[in-house]
N, C-alpha and C positions, 0 to 999 in steps of 0.2 A: 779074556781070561779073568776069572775069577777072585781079585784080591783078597787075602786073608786079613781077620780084621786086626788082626796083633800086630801084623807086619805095618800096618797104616800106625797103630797107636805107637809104632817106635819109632817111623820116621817122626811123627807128629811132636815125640817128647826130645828127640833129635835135634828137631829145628827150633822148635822150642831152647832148649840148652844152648844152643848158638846165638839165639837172638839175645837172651839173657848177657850170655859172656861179650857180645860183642857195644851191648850198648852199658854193661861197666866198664868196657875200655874205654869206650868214649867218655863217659865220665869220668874216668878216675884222670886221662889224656888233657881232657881243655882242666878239669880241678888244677892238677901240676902245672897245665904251662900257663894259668893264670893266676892262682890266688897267692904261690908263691911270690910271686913279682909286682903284685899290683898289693894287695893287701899284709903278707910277708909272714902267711900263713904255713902250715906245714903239708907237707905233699903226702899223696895218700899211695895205701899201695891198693890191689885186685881185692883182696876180700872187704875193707873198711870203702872202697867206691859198688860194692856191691850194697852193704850195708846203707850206705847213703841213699840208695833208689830205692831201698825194701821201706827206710824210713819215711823218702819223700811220700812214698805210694800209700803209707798209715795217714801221715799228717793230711795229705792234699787228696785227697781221694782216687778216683780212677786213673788210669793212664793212656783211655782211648774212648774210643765212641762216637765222638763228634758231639756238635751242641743238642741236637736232637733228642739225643738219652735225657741229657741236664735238663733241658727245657721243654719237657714232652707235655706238660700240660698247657702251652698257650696254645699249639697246634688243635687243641680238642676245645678250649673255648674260643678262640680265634673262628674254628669253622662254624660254632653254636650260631655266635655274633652275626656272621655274616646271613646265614637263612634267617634269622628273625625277620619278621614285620616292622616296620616303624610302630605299632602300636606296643610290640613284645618289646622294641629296646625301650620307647617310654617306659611303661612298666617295671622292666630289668632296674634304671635308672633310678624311678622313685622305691624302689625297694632296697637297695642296696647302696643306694649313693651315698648316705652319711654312714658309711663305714671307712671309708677312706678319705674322708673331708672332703670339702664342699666342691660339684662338681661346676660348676658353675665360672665362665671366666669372667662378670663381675666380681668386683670382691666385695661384701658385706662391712657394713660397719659394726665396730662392735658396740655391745651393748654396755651403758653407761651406771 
């Protein structure tokens, strides 16, 4: 049978709404039974621990993903790296290596 797409987009906003409310409780839960006692802070209620995660999620960016999303470009030159020649990463090297200081594990004296 045939699901209607409205009925999906309410369950959808449904679980949605639960997952929201349920991990402000948990925040607003460990906020009260710790920062009162350890630091002698004030306890919060449901709307100022939801405010808190709307905050965190401005300041600190996403809230899921995995490292993948963050770090999605060393996967594309990590794989570049690897098909090169020895002659393309020499190359690579003397073109690009004093952009990040000296690649080299001598270290150089400096100049007087």
């Amino acid at each position: 049978m045939k699901t209607v797409w409205w009925v999906r987009g309410i369950k959808f906003a449904v679980l949605a709404a639960v997952a929201v409310a349920v991990g402000t409780f948990v925040v607003m839960s460990l906020w009260n039974a710790l920062m009162p006692a350890l630091f002698g802070g004030p306890s919060l209620h449901f709307g100022q621990a939801l405010g808190l995660l709307v905050l965190s999620r401005i300041l600190l960016g996403r809230w899921g993903g995995g490292p993948g999303h963050r770090m999605g470009w060393r996967g594309g030159s990590g794989g570049r790296w690897q098909h090169m020649t020895n002659e393309e990463r020499v190359a690579f090297r003397e073109r690009f290596g004093g952009r990040c200081g000296p690649q080299d594990a001598v270290a150089t004296e400096p100049k007087a």
